[in-house]
C-alpha positions in Angstrom: -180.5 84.7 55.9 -180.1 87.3 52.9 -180.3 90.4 51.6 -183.8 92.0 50.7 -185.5 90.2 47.9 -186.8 92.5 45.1 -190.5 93.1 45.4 -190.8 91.8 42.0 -189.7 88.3 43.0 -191.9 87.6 46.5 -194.6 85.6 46.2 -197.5 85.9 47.9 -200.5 84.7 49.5 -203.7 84.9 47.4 -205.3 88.2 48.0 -202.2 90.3 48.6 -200.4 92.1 46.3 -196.9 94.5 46.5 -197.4 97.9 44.4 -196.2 101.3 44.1 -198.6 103.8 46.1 -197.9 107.5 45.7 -194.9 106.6 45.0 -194.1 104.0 48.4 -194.2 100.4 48.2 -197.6 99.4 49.8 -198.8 95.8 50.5 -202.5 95.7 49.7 -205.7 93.2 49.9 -209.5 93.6 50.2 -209.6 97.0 51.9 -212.2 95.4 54.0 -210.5 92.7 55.5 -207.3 94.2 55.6 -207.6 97.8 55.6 -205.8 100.5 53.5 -202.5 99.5 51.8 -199.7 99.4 54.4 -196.5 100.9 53.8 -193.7 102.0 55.9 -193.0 105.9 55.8 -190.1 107.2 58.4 -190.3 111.1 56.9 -193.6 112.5 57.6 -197.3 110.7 58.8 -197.0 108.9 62.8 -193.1 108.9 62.6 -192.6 112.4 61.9 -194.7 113.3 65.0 -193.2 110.9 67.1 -189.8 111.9 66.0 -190.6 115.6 67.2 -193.3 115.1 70.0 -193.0 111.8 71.6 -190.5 112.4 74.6 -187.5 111.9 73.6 -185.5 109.1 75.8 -188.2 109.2 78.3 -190.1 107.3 76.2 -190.8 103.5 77.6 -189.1 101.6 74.6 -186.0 104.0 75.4 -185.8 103.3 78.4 -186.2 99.8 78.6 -183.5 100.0 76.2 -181.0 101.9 78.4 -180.9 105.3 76.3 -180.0 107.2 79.1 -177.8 110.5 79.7 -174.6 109.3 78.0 -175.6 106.1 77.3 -176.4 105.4 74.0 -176.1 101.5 73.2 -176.1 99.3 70.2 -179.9 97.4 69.3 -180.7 94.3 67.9 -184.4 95.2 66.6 -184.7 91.1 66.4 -188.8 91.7 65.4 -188.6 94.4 63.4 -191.9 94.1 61.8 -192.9 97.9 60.5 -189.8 99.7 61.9 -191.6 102.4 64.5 -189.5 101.2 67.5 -186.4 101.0 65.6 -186.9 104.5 64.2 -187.3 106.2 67.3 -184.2 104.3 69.2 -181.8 105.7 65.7 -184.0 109.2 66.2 -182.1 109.4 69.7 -178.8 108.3 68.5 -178.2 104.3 68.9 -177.3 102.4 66.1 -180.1 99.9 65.0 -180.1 96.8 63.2 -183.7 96.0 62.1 -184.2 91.8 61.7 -187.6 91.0 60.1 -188.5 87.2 59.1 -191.2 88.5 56.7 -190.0 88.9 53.0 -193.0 91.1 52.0 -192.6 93.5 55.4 -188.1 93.4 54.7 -189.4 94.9 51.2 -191.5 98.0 52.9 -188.7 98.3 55.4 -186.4 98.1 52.7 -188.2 101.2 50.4 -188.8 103.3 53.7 -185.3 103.4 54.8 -184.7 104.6 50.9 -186.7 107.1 51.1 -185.4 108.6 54.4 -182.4 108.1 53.3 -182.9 110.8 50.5 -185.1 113.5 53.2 -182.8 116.4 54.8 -184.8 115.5 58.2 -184.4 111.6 58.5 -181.1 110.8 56.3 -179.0 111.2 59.6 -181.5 108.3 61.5 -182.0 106.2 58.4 -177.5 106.0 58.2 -178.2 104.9 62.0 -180.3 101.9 60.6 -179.5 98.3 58.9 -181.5 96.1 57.6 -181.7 92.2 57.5 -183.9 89.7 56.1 -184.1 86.8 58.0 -185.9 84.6 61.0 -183.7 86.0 63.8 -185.1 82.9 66.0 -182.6 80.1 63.9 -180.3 82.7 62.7 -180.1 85.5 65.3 -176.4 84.8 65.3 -175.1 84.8 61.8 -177.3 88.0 61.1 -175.9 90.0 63.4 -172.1 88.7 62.2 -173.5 89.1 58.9 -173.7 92.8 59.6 -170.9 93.6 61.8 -173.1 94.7 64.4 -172.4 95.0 68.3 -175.2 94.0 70.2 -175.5 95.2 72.9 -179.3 95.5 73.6 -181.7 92.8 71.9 -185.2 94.0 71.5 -187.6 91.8 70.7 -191.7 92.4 70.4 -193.0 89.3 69.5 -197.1 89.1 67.8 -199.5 88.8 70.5 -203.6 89.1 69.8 -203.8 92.8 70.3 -207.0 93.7 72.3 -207.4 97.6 70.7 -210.5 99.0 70.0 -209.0 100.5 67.0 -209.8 98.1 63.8 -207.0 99.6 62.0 -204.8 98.0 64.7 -206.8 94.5 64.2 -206.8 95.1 60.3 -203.4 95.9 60.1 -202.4 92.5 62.2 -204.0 90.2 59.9 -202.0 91.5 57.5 -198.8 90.3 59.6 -200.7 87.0 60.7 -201.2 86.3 56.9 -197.4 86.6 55.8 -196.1 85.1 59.7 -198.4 82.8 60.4 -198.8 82.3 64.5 -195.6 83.7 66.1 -195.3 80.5 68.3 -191.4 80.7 68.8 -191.3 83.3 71.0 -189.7 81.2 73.7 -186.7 80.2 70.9 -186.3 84.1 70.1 -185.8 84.6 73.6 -183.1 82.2 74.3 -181.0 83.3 71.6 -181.5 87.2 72.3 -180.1 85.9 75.9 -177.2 84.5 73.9 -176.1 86.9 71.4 -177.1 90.2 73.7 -173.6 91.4 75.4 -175.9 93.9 77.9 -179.8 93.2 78.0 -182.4 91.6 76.0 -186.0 93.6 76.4 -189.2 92.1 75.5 -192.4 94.2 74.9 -195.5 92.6 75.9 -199.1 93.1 76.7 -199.5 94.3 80.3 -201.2 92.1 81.9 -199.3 89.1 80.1 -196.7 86.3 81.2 -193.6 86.9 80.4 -192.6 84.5 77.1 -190.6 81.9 79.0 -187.7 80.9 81.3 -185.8 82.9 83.0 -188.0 85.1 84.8 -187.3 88.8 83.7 -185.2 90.8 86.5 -186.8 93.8 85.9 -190.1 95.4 84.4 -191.4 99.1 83.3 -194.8 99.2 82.6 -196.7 101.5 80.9 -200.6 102.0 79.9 -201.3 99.2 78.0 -197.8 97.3 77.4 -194.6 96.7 79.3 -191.0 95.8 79.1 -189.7 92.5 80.3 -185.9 93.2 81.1 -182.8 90.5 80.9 -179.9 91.7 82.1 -176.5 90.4 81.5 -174.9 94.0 82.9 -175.0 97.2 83.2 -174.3 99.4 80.0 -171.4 102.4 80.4 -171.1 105.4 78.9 -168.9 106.2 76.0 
């Protein structure tokens, strides 16, 4: 559990390499393995269009999380991998604290949130967000004392094969399954989201999927291609 390393100090597997991109931090290989450099960029790009267009709190990871009319909890991002979920839960108000195991993908995190910090349109979301380098399956615990987080909701989206046409999609995942490895400790994550969550613990996974392990989830909201496997300790109450 720590702080963000420096860029400067991660070392990395052969083939990769951390460097400045039009000014973002971008983790790049063999463009044709791994695709274009990937970097994390909250202000404008996907996020900025999501931010404005994408529904607001009817969105499916909104929901799952309980943002509803009045209700606006605390998350535990526990796989925070590239941020997009988290974004869009501190877009609509919660408070987020981003967990990523991955040194190299804490770094990105690390630079986007600095530069959102610094644009008229995101610094209010990025103050919303908190970042935390660590594996959240041994140290779920600690982190979130570590940050003096209530949480309430623990979200977790654990790496499954993704089936997309798109090879961007598959490009950008063997980026992740480089630096992670296989995410075989899903089961593990799960059991401590169950005990550090004070509300609910939400799982993302494919649709068609199992769920991750015991217990069975008490509820599910499904959507096109994914769904949300809900644990639920009780309800959450306005404030």
């Amino acid at each position: 559990m720590s702080q963000v390393a420096s860029p400067e100090s991660l070392v990395l597997p052969s083939g990769l390499a951390l460097r400045y991109v039009d000014g973002q931090l971008a983790l790049s290989g063999d463009e044709r393995h791994y695709g274009k450099p990937l970097s994390v960029d909250f202000v404008a790009g996907k996020a900025a269009h999501r931010r404005q267009f994408g529904g607001g709190r009817g969105q499916l990871v909104a929901k799952a999380c309980g943002l509803a009319k009045g209700v606006t909890p605390n998350v535990v991002d526990a796989t925070a991998g590239l941020g997009r979920d988290a974004f869009v839960l501190a877009s609509l108000g919660a408070q987020v604290l981003l967990i990523e195991r991955v040194a190299a993908i804490a770094a990105l995190l690390q630079d986007g949130l600095a530069r959102a910090a610094l644009a008229d349109d995101t610094a209010a979301i990025a103050a919303r967000m908190t970042l935390r380098h660590g594996d959240a399956a041994e140290q779920l615990a600690a982190l979130v004392t570590s940050a003096v987080f209530d949480p309430e909701v623990v979200h977790l989206d654990p790496m499954f094969p993704h089936r997309e046409k798109s090879a961007l999609v598959k490009k950008e995942m063997r980026l992740f399954r480089e630096l992670a490895g296989n995410d075989d400790d899903a089961p593990r994550l799960l059991e401590a989201a169950l005990d550090v969550a004070t509300h609910r613990v939400v799982v993302k996974r494919p649709r068609k999927a199992p769920p991750i392990g015991e217990p069975a989830p008490q509820h599910t909201l499904e959507g096109k291609t994914s769904r949300y496997d809900l644990y639920v300790h009780r309800s959450l109450t306005r404030r």
